[in-house]
PQR file of N, CA, C, O and H, with PARSE charges and radii, in Angstrom:
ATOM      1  N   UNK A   1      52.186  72.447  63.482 -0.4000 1.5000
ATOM      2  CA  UNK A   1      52.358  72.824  62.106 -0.0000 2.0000
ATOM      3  C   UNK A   1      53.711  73.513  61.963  0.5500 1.7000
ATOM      4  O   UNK A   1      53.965  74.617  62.446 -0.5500 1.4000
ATOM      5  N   UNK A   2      54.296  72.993  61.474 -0.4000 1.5000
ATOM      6  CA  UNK A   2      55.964  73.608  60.799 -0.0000 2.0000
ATOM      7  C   UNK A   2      55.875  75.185  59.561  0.5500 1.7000
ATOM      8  O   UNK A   2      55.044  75.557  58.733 -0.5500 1.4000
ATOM      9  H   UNK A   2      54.089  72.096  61.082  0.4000 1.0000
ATOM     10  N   UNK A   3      56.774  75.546  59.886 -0.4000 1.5000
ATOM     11  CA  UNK A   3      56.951  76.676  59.149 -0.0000 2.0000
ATOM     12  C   UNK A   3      57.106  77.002  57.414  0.5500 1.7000
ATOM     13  O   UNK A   3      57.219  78.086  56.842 -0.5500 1.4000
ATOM     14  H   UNK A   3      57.450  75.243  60.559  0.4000 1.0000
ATOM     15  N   UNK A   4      57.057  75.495  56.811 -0.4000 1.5000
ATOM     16  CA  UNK A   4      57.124  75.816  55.587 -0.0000 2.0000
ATOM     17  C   UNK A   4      55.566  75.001  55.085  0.5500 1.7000
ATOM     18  O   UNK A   4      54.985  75.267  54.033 -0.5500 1.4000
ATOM     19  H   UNK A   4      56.965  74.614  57.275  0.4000 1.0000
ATOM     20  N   UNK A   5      55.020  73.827  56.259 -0.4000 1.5000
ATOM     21  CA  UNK A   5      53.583  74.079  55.819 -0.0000 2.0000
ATOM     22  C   UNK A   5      52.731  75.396  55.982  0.5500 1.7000
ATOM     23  O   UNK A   5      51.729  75.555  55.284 -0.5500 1.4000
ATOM     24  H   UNK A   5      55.492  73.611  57.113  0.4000 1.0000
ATOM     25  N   UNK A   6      53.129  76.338  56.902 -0.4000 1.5000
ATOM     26  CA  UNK A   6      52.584  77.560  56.810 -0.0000 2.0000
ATOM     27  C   UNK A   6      52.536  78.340  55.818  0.5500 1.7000
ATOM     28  O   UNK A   6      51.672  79.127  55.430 -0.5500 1.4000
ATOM     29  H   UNK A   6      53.943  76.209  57.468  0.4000 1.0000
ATOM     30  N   UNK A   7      53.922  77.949  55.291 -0.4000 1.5000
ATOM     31  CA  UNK A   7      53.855  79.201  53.922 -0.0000 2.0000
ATOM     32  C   UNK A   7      53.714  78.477  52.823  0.5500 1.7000
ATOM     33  O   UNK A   7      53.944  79.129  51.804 -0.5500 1.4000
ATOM     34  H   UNK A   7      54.623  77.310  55.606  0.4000 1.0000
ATOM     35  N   UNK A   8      53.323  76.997  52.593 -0.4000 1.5000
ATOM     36  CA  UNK A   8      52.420  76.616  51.399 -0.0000 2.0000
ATOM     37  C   UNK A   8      50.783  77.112  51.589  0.5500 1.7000
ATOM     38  O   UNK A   8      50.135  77.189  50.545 -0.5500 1.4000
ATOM     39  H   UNK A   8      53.136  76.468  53.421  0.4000 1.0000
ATOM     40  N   UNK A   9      50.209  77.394  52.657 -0.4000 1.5000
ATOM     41  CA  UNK A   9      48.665  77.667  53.288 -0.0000 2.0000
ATOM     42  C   UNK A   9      49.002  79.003  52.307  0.5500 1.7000
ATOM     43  O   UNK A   9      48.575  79.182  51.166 -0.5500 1.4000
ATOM     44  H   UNK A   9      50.735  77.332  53.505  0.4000 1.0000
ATOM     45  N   UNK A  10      50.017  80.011  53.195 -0.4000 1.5000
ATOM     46  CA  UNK A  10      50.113  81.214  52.776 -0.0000 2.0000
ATOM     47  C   UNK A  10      49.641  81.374  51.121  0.5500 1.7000
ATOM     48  O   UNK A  10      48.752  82.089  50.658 -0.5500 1.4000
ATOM     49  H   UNK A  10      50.363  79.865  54.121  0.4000 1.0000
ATOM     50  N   UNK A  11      50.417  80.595  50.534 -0.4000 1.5000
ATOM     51  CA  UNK A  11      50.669  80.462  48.932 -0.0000 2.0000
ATOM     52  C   UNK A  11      49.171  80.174  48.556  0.5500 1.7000
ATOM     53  O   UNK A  11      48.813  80.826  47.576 -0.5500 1.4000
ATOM     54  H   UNK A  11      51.138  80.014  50.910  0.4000 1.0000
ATOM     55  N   UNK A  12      48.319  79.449  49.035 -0.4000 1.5000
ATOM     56  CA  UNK A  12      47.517  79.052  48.088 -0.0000 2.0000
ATOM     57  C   UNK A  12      46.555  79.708  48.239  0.5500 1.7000
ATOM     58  O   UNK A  12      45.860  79.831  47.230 -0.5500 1.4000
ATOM     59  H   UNK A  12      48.610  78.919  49.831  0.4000 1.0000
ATOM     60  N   UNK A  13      46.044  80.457  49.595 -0.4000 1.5000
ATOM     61  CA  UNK A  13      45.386  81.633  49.700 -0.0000 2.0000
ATOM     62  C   UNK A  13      45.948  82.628  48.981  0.5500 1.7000
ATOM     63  O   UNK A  13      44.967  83.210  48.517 -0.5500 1.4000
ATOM     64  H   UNK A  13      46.609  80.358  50.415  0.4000 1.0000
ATOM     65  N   UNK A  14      47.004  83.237  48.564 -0.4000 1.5000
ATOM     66  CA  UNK A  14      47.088  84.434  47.790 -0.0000 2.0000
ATOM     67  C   UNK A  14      47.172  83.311  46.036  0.5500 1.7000
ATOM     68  O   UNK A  14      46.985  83.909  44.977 -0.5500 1.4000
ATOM     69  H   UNK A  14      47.801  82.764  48.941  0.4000 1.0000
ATOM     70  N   UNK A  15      47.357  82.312  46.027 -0.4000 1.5000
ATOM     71  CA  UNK A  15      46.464  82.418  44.804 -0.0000 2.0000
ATOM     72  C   UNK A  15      45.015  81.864  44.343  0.5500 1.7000
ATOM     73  O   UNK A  15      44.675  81.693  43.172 -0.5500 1.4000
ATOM     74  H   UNK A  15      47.509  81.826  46.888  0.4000 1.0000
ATOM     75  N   UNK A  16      44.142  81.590  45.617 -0.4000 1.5000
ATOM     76  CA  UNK A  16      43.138  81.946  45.670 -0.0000 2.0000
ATOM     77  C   UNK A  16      42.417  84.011  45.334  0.5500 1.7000
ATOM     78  O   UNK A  16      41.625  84.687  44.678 -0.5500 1.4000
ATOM     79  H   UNK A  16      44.418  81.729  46.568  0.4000 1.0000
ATOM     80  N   UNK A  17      43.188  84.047  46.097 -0.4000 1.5000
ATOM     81  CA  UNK A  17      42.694  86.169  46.230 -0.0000 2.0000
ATOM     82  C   UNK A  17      42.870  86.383  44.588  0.5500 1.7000
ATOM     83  O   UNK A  17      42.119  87.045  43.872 -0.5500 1.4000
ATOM     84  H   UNK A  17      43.831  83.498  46.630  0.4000 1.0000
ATOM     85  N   UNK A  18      44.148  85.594  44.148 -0.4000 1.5000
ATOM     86  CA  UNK A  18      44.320  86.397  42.721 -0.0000 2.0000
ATOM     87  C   UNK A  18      43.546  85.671  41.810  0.5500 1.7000
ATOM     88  O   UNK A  18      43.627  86.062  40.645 -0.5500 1.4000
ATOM     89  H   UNK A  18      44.758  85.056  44.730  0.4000 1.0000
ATOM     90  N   UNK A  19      42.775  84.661  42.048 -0.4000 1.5000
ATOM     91  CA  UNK A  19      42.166  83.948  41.144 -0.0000 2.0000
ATOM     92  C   UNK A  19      40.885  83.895  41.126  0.5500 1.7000
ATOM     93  O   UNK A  19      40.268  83.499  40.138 -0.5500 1.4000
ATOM     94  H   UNK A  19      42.709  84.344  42.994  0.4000 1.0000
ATOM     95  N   UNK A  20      40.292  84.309  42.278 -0.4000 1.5000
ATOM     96  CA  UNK A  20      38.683  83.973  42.644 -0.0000 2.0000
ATOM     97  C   UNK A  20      37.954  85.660  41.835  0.5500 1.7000
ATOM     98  O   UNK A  20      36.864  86.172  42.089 -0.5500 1.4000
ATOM     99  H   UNK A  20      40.794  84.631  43.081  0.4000 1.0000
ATOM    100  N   UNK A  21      38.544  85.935  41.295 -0.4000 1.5000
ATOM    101  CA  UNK A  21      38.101  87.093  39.984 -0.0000 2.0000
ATOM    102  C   UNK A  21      37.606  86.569  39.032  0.5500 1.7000
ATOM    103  O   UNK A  21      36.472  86.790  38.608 -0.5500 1.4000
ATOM    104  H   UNK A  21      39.429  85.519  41.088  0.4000 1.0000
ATOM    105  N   UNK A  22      38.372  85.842  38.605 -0.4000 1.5000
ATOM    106  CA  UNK A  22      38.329  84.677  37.142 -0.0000 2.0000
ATOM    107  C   UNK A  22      37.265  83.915  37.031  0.5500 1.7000
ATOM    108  O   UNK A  22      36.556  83.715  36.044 -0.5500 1.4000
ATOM    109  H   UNK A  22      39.293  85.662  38.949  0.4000 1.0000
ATOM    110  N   UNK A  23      37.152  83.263  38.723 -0.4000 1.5000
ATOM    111  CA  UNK A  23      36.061  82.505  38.769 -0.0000 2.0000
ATOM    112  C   UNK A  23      34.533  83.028  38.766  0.5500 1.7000
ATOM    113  O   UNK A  23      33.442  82.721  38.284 -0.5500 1.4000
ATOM    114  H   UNK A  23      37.728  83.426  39.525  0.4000 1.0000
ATOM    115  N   UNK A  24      35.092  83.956  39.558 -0.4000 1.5000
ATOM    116  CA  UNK A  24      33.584  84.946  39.553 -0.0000 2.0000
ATOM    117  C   UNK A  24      33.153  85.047  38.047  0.5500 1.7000
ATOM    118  O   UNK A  24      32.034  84.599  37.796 -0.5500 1.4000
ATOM    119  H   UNK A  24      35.977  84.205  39.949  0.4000 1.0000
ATOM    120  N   UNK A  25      33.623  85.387  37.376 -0.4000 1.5000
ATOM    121  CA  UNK A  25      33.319  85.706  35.794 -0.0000 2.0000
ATOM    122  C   UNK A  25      33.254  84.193  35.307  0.5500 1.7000
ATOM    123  O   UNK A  25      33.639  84.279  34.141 -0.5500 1.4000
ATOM    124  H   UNK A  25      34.531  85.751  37.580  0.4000 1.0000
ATOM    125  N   UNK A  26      33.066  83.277  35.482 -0.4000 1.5000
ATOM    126  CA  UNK A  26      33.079  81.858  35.334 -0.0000 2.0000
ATOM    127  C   UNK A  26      32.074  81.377  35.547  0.5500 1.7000
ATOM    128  O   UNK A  26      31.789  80.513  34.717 -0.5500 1.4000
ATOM    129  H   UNK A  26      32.754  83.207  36.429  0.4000 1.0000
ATOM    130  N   UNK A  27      30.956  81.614  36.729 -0.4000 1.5000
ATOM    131  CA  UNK A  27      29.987  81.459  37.116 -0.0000 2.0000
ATOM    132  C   UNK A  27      29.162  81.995  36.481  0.5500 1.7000
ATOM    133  O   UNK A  27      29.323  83.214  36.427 -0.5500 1.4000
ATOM    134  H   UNK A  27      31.187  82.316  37.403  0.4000 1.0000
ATOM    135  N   UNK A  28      27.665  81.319  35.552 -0.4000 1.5000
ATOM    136  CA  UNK A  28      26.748  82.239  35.152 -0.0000 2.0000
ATOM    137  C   UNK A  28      25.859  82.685  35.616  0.5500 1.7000
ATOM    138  O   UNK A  28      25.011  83.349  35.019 -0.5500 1.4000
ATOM    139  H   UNK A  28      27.534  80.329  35.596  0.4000 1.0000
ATOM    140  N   UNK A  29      25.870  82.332  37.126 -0.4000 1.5000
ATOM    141  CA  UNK A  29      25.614  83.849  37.975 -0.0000 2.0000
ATOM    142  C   UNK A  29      25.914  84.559  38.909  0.5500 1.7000
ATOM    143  O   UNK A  29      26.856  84.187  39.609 -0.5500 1.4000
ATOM    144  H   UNK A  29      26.558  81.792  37.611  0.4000 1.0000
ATOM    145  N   UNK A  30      25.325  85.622  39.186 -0.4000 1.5000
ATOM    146  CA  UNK A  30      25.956  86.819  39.951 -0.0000 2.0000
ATOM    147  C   UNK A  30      26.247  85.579  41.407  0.5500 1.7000
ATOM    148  O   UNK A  30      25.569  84.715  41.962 -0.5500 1.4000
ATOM    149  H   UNK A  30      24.559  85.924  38.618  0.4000 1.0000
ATOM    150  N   UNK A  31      27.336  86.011  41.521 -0.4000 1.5000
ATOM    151  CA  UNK A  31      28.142  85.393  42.850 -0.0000 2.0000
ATOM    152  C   UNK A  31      28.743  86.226  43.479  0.5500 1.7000
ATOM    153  O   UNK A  31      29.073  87.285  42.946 -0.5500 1.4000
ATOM    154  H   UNK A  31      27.887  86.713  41.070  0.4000 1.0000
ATOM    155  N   UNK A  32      29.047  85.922  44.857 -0.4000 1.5000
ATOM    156  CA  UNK A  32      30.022  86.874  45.723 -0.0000 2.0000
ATOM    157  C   UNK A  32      30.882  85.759  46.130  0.5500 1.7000
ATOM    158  O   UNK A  32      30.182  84.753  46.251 -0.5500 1.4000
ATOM    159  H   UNK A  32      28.778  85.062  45.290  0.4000 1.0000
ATOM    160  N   UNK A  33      32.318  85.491  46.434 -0.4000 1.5000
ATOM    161  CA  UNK A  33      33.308  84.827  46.930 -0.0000 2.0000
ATOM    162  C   UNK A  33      34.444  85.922  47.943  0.5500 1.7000
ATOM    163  O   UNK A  33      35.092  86.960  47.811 -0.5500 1.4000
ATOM    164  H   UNK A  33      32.886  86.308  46.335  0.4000 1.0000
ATOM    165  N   UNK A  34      34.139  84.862  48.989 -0.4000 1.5000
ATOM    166  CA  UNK A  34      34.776  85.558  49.946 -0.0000 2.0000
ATOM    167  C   UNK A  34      36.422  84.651  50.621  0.5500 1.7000
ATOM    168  O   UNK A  34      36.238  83.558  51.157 -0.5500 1.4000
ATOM    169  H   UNK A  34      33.613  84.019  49.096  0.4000 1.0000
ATOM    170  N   UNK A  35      37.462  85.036  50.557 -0.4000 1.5000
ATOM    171  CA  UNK A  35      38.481  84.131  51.205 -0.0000 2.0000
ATOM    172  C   UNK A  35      39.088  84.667  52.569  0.5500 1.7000
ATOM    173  O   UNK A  35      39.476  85.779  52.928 -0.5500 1.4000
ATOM    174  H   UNK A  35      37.611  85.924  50.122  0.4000 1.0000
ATOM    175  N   UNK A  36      39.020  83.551  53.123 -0.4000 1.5000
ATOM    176  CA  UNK A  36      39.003  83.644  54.253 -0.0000 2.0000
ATOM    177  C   UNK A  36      40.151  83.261  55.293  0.5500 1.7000
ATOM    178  O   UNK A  36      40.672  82.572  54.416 -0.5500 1.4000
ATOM    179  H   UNK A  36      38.705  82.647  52.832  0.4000 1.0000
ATOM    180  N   UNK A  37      40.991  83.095  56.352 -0.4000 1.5000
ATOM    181  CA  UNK A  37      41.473  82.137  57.026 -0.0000 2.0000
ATOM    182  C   UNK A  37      40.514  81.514  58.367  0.5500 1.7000
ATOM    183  O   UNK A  37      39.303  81.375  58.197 -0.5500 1.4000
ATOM    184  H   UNK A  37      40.567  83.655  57.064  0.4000 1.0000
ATOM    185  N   UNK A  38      41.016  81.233  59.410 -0.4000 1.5000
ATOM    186  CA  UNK A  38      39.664  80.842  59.986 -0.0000 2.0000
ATOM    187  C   UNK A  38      39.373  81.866  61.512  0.5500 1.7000
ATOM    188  O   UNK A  38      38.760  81.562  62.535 -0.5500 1.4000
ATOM    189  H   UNK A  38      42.000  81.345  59.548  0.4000 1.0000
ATOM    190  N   UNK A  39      40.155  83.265  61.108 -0.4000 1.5000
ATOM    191  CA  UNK A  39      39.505  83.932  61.719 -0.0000 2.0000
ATOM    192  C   UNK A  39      39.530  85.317  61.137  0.5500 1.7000
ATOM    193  O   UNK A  39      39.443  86.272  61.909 -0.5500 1.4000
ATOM    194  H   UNK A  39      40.653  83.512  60.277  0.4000 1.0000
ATOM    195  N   UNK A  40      39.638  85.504  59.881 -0.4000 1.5000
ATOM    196  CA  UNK A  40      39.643  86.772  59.348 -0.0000 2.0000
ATOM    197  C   UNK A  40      39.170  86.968  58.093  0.5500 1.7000
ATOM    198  O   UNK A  40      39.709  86.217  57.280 -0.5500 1.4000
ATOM    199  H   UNK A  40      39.709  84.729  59.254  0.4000 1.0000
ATOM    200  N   UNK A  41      38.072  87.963  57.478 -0.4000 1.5000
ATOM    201  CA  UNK A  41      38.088  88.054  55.964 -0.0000 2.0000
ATOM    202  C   UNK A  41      39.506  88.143  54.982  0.5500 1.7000
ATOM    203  O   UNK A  41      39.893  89.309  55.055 -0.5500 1.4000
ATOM    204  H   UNK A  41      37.635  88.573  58.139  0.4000 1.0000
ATOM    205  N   UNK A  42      40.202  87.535  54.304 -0.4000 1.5000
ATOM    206  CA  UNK A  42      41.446  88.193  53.737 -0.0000 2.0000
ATOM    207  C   UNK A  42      40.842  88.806  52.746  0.5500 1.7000
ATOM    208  O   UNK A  42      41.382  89.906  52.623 -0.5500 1.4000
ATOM    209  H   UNK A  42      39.888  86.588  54.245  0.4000 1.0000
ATOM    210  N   UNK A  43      39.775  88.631  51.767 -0.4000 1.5000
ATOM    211  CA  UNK A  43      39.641  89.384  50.608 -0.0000 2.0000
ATOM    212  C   UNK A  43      38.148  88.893  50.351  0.5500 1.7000
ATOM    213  O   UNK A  43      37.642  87.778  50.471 -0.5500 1.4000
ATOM    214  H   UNK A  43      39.336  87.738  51.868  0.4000 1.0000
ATOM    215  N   UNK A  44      37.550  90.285  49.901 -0.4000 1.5000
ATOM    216  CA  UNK A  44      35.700  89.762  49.849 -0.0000 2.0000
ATOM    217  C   UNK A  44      35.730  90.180  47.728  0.5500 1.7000
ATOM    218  O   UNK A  44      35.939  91.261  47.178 -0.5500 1.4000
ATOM    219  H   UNK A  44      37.961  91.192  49.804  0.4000 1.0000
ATOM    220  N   UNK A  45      35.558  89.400  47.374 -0.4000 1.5000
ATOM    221  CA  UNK A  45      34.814  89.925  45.910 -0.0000 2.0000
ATOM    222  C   UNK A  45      33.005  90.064  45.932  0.5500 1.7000
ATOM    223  O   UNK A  45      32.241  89.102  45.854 -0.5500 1.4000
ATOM    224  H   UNK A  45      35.388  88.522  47.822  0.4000 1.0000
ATOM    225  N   UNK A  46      32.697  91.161  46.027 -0.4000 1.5000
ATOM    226  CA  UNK A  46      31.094  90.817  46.061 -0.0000 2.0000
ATOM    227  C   UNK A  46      30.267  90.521  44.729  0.5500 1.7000
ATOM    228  O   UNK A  46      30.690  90.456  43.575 -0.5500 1.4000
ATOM    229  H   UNK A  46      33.318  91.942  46.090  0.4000 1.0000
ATOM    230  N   UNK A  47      29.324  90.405  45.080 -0.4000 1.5000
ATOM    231  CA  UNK A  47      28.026  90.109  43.432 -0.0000 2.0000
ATOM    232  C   UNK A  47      27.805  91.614  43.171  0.5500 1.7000
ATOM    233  O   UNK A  47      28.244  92.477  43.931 -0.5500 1.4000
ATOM    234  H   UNK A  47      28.980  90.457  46.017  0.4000 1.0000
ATOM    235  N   UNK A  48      27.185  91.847  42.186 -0.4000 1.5000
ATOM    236  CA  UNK A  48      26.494  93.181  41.534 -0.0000 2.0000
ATOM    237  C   UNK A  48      25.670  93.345  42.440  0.5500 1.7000
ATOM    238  O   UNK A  48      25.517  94.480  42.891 -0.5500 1.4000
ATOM    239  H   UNK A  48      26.829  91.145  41.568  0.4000 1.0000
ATOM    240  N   UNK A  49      24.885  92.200  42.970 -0.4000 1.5000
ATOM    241  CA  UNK A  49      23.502  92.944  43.446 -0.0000 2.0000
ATOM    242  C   UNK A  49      23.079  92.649  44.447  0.5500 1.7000
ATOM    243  O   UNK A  49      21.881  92.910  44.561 -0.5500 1.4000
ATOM    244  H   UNK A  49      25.010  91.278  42.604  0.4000 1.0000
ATOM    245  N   UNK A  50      23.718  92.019  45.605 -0.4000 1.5000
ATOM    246  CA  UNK A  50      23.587  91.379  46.689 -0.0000 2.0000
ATOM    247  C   UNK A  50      25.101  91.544  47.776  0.5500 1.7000
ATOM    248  O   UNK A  50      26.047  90.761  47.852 -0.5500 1.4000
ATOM    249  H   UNK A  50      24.690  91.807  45.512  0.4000 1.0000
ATOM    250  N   UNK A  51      24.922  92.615  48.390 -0.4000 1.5000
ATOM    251  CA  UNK A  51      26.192  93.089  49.549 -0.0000 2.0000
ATOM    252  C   UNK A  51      26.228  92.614  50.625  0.5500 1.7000
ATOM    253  O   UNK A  51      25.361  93.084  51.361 -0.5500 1.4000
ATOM    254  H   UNK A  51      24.153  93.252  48.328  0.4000 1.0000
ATOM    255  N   UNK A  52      26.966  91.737  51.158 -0.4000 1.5000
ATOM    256  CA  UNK A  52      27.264  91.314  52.810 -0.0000 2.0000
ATOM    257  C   UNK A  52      28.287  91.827  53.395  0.5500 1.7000
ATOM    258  O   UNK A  52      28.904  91.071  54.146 -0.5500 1.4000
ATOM    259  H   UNK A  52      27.671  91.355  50.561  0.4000 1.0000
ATOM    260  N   UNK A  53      28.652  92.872  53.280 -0.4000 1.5000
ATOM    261  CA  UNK A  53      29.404  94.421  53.666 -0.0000 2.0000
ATOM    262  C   UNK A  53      30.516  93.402  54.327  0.5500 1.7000
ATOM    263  O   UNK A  53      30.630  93.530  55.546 -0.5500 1.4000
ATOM    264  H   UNK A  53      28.151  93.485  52.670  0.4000 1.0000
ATOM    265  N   UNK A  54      31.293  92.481  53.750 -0.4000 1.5000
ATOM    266  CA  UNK A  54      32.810  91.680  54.549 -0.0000 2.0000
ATOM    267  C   UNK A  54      33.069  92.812  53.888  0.5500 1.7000
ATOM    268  O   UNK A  54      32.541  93.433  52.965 -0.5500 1.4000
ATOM    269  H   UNK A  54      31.201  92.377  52.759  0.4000 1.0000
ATOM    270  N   UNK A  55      34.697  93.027  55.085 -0.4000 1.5000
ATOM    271  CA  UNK A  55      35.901  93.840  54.771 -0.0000 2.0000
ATOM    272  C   UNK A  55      37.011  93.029  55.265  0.5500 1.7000
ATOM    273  O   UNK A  55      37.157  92.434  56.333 -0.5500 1.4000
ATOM    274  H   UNK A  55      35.126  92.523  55.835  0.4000 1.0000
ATOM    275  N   UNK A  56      37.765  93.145  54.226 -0.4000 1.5000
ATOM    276  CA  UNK A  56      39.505  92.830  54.433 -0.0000 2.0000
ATOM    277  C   UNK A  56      40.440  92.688  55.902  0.5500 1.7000
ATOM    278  O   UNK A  56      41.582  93.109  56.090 -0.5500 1.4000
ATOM    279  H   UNK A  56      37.646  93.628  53.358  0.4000 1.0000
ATOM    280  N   UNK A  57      39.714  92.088  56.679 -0.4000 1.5000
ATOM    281  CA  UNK A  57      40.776  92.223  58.165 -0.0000 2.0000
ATOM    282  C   UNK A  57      39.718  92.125  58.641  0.5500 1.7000
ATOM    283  O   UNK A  57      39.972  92.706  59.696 -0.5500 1.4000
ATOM    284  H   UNK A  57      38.787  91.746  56.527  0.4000 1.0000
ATOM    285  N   UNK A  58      38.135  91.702  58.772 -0.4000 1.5000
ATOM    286  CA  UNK A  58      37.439  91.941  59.694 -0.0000 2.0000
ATOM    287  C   UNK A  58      37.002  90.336  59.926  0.5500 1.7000
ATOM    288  O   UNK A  58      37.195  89.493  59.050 -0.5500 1.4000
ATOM    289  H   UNK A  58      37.929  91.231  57.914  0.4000 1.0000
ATOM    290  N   UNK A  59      36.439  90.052  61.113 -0.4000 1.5000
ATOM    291  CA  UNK A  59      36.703  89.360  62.140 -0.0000 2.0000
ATOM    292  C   UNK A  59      35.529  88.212  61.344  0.5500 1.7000
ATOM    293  O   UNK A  59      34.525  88.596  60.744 -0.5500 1.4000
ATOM    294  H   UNK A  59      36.282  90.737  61.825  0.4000 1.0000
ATOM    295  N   UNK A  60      35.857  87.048  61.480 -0.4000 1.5000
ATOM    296  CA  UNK A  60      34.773  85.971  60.737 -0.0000 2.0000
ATOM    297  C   UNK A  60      33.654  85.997  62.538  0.5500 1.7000
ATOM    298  O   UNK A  60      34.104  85.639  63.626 -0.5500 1.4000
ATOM    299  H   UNK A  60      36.672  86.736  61.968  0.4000 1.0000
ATOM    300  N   UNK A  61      32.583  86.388  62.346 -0.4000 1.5000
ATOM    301  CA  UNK A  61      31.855  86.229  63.043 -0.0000 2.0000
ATOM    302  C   UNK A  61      31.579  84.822  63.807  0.5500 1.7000
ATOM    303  O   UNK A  61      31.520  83.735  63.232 -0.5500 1.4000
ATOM    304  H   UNK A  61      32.217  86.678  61.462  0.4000 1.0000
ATOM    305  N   UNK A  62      31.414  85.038  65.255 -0.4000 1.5000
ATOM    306  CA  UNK A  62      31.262  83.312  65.728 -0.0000 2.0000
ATOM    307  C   UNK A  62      29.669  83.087  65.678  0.5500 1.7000
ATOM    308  O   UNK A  62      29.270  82.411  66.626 -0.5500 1.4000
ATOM    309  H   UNK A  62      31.462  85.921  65.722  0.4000 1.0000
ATOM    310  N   UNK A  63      29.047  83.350  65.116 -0.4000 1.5000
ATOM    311  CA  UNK A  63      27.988  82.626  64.725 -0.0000 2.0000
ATOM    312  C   UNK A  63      27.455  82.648  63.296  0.5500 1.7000
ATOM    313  O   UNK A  63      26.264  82.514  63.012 -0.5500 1.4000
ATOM    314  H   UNK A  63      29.372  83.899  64.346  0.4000 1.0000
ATOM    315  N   UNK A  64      28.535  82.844  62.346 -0.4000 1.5000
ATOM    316  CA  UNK A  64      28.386  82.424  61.329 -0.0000 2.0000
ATOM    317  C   UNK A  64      28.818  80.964  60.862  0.5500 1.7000
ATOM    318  O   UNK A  64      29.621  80.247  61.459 -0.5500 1.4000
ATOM    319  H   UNK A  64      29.502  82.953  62.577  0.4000 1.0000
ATOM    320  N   UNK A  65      28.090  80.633  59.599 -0.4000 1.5000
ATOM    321  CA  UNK A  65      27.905  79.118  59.157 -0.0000 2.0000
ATOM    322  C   UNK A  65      29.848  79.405  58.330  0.5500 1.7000
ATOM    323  O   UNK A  65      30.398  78.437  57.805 -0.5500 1.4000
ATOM    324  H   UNK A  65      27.437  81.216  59.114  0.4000 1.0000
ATOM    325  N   UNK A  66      30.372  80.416  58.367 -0.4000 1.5000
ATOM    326  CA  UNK A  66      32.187  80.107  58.411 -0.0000 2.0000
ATOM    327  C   UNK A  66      32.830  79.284  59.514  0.5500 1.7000
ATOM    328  O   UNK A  66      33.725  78.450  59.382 -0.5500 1.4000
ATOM    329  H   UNK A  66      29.926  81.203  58.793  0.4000 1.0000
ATOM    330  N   UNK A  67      32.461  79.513  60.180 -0.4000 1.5000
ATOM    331  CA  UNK A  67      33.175  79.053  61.799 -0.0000 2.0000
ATOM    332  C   UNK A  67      32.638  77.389  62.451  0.5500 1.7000
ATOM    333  O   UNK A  67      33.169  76.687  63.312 -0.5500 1.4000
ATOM    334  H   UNK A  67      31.734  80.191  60.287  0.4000 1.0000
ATOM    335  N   UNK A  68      31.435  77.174  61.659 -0.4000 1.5000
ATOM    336  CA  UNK A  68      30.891  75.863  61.754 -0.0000 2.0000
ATOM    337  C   UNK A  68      31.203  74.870  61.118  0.5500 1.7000
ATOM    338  O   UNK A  68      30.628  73.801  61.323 -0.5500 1.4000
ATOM    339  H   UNK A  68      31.004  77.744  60.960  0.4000 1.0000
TER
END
């Protein structure tokens, strides 16, 4: 992978992060959206009422259905 396909990836994940707000409020229901790369949370938006405690830099678990 070359260095300026890297920083189109880069690009569309941060406008994923800035956009998956919008969507959340888009959905008519409570949703959580989480973005990811394929080994790190980059940004968790959660639901009102349902918490899966992701944080920002923390490690995509290897036995989660992310990694599969």
């Amino acid at each position: 992978m070359n260095f300026q396909t890297e920083g189109i990836k880069k690009d569309i994940l941060e406008a994923l992060i800035d956009t998956a707000p919008i969507f959340q409020k888009l959905f008519p229901l409570d949703c959580s959206i989480s973005i990811t790369n394929r080994e790190f949370f980059l940004a968790d938006f959660p639901s009102k009422e349902v918490k899966l405690n992701f944080k920002e830099g923390m490690l995509i678990p290897e036995n989660s259905g992310v990694k599969k």
